[in-house]
Backbone bond lengths (Angstrom), bond angles and torsions (degrees), N, CA, C in turn:
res aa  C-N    CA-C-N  psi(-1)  N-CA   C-N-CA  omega(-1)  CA-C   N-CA-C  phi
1 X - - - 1.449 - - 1.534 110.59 -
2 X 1.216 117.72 -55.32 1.652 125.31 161.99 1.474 112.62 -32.98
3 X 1.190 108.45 -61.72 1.819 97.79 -171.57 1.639 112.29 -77.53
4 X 1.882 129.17 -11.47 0.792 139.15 149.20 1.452 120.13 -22.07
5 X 2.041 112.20 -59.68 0.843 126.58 -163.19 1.578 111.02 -86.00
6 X 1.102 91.42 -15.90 1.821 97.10 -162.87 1.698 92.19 -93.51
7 X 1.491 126.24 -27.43 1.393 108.11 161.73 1.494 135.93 -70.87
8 X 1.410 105.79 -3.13 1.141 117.44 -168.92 1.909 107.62 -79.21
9 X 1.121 130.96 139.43 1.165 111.59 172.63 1.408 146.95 -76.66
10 X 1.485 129.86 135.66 1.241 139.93 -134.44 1.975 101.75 -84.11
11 X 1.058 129.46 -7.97 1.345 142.90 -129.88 1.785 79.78 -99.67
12 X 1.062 113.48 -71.91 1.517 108.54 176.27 1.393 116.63 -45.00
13 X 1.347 136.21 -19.56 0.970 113.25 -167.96 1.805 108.92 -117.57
14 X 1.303 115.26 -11.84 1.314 131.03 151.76 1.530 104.37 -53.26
15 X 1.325 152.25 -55.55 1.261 159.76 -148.08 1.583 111.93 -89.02
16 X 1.920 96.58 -9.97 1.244 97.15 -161.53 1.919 125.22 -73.14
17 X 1.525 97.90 -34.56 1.755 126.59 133.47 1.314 116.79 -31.52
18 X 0.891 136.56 -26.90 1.774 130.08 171.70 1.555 110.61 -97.03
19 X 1.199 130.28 -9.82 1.344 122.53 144.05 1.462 116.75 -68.69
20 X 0.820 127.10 2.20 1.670 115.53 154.68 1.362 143.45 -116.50
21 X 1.771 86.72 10.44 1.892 103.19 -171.91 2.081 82.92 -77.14
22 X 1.185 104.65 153.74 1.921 106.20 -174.50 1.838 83.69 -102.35
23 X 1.398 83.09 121.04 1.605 93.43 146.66 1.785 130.27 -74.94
24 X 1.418 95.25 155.52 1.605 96.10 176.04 1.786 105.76 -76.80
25 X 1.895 80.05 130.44 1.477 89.78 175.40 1.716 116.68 -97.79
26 X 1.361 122.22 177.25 1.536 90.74 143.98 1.500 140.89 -90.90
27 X 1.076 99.96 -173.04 2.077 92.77 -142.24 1.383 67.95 -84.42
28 X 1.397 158.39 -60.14 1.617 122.04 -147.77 1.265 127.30 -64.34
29 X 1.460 107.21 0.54 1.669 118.01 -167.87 1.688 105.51 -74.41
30 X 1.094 128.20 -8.00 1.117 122.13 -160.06 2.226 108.28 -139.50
31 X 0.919 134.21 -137.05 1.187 133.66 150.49 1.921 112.48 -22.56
32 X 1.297 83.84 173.52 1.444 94.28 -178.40 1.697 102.21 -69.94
33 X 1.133 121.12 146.23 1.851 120.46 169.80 1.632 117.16 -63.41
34 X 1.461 108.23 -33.24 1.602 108.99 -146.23 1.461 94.32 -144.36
35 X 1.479 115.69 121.04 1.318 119.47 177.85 1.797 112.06 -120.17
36 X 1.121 115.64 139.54 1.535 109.03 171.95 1.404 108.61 -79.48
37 X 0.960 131.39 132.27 1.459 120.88 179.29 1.404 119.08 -86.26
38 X 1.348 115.62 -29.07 1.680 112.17 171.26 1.600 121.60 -72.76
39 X 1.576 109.42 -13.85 1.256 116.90 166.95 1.328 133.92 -98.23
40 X 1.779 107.63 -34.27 1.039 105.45 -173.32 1.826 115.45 101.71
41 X 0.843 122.62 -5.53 1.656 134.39 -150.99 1.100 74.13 -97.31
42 X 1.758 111.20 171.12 1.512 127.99 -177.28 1.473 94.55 -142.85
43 X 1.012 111.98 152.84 1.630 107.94 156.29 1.372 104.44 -160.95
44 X 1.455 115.00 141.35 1.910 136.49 167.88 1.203 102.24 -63.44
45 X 1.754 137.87 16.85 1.515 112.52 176.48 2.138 91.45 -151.70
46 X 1.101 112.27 151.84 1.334 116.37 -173.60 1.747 96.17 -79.60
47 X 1.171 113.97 -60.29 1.504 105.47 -162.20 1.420 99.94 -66.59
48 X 1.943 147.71 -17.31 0.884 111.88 168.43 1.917 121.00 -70.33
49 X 1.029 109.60 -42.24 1.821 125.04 154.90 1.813 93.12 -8.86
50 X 1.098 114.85 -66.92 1.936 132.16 -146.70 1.433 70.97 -83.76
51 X 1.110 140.87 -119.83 1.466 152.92 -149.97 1.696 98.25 -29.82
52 X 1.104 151.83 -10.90 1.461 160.72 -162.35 1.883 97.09 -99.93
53 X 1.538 98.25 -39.57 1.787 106.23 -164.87 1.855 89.79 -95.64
54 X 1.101 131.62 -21.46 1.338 130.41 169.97 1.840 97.39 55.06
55 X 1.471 77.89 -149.67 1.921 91.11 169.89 1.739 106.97 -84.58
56 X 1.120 120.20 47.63 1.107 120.76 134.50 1.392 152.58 -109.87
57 X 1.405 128.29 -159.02 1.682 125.70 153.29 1.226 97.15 -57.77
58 X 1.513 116.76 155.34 1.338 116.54 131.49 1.710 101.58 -171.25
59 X 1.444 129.42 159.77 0.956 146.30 140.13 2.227 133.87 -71.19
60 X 0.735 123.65 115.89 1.391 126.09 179.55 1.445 107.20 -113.67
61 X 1.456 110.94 118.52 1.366 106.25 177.73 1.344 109.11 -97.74
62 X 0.799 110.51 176.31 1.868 111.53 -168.89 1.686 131.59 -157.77
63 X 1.454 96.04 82.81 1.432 100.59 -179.44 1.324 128.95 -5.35
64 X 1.818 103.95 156.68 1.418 110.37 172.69 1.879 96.78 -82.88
65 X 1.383 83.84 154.93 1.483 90.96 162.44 1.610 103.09 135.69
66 X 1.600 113.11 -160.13 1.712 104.78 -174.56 1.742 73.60 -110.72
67 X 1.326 100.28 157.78 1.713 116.02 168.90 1.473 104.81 -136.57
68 X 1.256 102.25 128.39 2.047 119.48 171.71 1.481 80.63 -72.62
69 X 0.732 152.56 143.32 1.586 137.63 122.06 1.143 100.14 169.26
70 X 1.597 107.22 150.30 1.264 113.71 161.82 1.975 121.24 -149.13
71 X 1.427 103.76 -175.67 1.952 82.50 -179.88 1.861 91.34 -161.08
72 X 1.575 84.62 177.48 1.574 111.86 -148.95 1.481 92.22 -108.06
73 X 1.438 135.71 111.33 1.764 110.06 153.75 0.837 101.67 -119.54
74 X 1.136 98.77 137.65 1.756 135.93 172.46 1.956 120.08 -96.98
75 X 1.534 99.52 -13.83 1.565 83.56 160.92 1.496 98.54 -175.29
76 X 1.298 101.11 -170.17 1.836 103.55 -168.73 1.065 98.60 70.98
77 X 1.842 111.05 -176.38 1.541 139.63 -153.43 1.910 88.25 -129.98
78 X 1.306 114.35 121.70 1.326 128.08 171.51 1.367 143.61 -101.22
79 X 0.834 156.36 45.31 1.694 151.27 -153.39 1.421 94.68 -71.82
80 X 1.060 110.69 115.07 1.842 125.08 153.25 1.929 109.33 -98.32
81 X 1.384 98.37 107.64 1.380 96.25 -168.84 1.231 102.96 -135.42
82 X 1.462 128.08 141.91 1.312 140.91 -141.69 1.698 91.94 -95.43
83 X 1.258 125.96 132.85 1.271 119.99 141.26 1.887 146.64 -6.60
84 X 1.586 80.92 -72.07 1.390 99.00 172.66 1.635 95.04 -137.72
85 X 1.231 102.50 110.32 1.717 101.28 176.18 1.398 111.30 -36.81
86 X 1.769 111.58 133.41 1.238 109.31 148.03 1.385 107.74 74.35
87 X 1.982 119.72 34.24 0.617 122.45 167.75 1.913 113.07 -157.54
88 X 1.801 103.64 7.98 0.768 126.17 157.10 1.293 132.66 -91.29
89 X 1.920 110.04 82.22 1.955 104.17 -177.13 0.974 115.54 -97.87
90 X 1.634 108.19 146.11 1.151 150.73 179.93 1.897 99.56 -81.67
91 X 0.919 134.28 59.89 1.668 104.26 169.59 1.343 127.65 -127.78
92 X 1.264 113.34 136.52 1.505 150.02 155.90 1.313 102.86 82.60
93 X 1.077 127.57 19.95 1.855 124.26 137.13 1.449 129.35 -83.80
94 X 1.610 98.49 150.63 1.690 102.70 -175.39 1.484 90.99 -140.34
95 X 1.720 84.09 151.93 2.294 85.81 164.74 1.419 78.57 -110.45
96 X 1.543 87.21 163.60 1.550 109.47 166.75 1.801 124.57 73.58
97 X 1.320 99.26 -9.55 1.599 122.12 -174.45 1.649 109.54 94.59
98 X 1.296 123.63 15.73 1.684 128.55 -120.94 1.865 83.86 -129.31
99 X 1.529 116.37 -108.57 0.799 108.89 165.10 1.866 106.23 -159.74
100 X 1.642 110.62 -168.71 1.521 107.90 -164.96 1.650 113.94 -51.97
101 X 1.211 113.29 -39.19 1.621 123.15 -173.57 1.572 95.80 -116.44
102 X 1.531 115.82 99.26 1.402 111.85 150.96 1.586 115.55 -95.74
103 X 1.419 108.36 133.67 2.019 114.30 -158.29 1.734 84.74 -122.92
104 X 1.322 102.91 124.06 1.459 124.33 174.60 1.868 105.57 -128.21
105 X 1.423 95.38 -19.43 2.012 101.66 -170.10 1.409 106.45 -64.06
106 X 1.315 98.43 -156.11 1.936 109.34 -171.42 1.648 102.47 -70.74
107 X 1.450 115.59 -59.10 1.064 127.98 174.88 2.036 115.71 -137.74
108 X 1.525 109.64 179.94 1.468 102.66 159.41 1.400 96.03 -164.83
109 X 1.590 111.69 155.07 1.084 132.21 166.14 1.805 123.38 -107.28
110 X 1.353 120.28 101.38 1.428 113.18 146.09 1.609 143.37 -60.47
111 X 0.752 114.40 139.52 1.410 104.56 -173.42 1.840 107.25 -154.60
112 X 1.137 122.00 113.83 1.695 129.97 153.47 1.822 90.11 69.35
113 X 1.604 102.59 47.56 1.655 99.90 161.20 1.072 113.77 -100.99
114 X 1.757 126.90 177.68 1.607 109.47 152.53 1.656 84.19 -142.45
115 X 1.544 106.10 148.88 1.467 124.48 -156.33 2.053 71.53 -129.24
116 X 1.223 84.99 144.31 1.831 99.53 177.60 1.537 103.45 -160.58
117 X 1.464 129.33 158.98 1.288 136.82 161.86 1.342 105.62 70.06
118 X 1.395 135.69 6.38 1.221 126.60 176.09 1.946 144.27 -55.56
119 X 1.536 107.08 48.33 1.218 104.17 -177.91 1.729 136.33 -102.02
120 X 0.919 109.36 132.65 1.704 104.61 -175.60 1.743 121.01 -119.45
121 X 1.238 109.61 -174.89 1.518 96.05 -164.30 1.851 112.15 -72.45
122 X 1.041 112.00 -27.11 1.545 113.75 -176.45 1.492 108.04 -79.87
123 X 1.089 117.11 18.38 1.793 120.59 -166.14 1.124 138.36 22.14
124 X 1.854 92.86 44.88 1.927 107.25 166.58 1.923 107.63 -130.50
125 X 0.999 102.33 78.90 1.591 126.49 -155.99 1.671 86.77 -82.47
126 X 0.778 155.04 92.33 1.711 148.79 171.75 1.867 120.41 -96.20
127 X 1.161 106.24 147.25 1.331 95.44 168.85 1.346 118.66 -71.91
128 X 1.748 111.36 -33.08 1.820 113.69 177.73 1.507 77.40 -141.08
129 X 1.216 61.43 153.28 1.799 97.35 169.39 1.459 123.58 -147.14
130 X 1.906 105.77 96.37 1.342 110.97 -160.13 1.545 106.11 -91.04
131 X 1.622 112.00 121.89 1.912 115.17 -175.70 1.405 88.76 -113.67
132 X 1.394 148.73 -28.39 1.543 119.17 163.89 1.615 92.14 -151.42
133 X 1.557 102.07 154.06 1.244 128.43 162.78 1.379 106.05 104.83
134 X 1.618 114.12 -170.81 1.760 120.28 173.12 1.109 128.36 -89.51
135 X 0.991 129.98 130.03 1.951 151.77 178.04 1.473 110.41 -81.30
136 X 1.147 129.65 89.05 1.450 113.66 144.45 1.789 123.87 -116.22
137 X 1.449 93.24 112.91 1.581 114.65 159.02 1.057 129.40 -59.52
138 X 1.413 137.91 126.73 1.900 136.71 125.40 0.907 122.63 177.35
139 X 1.523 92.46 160.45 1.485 101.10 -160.74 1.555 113.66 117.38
140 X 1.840 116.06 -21.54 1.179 127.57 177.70 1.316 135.21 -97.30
141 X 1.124 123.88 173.82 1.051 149.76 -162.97 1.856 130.44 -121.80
142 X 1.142 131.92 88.76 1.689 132.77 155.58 1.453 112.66 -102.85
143 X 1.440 82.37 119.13 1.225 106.10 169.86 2.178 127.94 -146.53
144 X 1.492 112.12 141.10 1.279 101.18 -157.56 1.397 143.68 57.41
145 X 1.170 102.18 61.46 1.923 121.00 -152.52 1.177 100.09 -165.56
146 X 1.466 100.99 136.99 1.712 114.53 160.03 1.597 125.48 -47.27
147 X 1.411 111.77 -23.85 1.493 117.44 -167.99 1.143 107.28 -154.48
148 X 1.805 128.88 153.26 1.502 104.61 164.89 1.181 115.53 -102.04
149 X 1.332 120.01 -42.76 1.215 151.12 146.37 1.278 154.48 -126.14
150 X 1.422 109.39 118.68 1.428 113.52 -136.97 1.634 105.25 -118.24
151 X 1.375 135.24 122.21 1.131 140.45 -130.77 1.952 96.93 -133.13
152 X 1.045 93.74 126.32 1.954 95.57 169.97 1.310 116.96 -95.68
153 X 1.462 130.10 -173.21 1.250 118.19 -151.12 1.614 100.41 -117.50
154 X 1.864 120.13 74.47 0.603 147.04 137.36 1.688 154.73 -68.18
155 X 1.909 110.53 73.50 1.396 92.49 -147.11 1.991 117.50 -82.33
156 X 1.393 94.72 15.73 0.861 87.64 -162.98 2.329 97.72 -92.29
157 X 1.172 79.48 -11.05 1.752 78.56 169.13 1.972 122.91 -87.89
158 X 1.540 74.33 168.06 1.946 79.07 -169.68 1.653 81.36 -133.62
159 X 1.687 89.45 157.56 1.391 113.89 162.98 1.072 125.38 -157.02
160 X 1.777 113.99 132.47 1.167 118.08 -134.20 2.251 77.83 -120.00
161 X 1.334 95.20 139.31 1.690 88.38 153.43 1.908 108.33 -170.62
162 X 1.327 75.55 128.90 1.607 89.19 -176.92 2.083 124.23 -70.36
163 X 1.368 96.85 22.29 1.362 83.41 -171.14 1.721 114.19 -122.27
164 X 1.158 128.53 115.33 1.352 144.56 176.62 1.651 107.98 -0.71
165 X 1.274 142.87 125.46 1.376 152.14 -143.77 1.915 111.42 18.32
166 X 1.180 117.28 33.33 1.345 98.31 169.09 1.322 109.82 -112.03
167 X 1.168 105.42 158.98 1.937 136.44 -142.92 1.715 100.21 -163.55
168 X 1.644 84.26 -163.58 1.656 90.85 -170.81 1.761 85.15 -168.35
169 X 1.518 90.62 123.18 1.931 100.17 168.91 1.618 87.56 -88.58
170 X 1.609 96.20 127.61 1.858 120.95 170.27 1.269 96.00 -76.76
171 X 1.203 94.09 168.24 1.808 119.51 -176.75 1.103 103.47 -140.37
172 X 1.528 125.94 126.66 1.329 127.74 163.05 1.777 116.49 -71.11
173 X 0.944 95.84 -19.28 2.079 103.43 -160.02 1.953 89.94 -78.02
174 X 0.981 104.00 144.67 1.608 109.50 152.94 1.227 128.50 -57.72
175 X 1.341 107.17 147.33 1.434 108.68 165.52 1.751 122.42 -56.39
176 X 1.354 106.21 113.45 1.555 104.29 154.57 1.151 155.83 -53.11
């Protein structure tokens, strides 16, 4: 019976340990995705998070996991900041046809995202897409996308990002 077993092959049962490593789910499957941090509030959708911080401060933290979703601000100061850096994705949603983070507010902060799959029909698919105010990046990640960051013709904004070849292709056209 012993050597039965020992001819049998070992491959199934080496593999058997990798049914329990947890795959990445998406982040709404579980807890709330998006937390304000000065409040405490939770919410299952990013743009309610953004509309919660209005024209104010606020911080939104933002689960691990993949996220469909994306949102629009239109005013206040924002930090979208990843949980655990670089383990919060962004992929292949856009508002507006535009891209995951369209920033119209005072300012916004990214921090430890990764934006992936970003394409749309006019073929400028971006992870952000800054039409007014200040940008500061790091900690992130574009990757597999038409754009990473895609900038309107705002001179009165700056954008700041700390990460090794990142930039921003300008746009002459207005925001839509």
């Amino acid at each position: 019976m012993i050597q039965m077993l020992l001819r049998r092959p070992m491959l199934p049962l080496l593999a058997l340990p990798m049914l329990f490593v947890p795959a990445p789910l998406p982040a709404q499957a579980g807890a709330a995705a998006y937390v304000v941090a000065e409040s405490g509030r939770a919410f299952g959708r990013l743009q309610e998070a953004v509309d919660a911080i209005g024209d104010g401060d606020g911080t939104i933290r933002i689960a691990t996991g993949y996220h469909r979703d994306c949102a629009v601000q239109t005013a206040g100061r924002v930090a979208f900041v990843a949980a655990e850096a670089g383990r919060a994705i962004f992929d292949g949603v856009s508002c507006e046809g535009k891209a995951a983070l369209v920033l119209r507010g005072r300012a916004a902060r990214v921090d430890g995202l990764v934006f992936q799959n970003m394409r749309v029909p006019d073929g400028n698919g971006a992870g952000i897409r800054l039409e007014q105010g200040n940008l500061d990046v790091a900690n992130s990640l574009f990757r597999n996308s038409e754009e990473g960051i895609l900038t309107a013709n705002d001179p009165a904004a700056t954008e700041e990002c700390d990460e090794p070849g990142c930039g921003s292709a300008s746009s002459s056209e207005s925001p839509s």
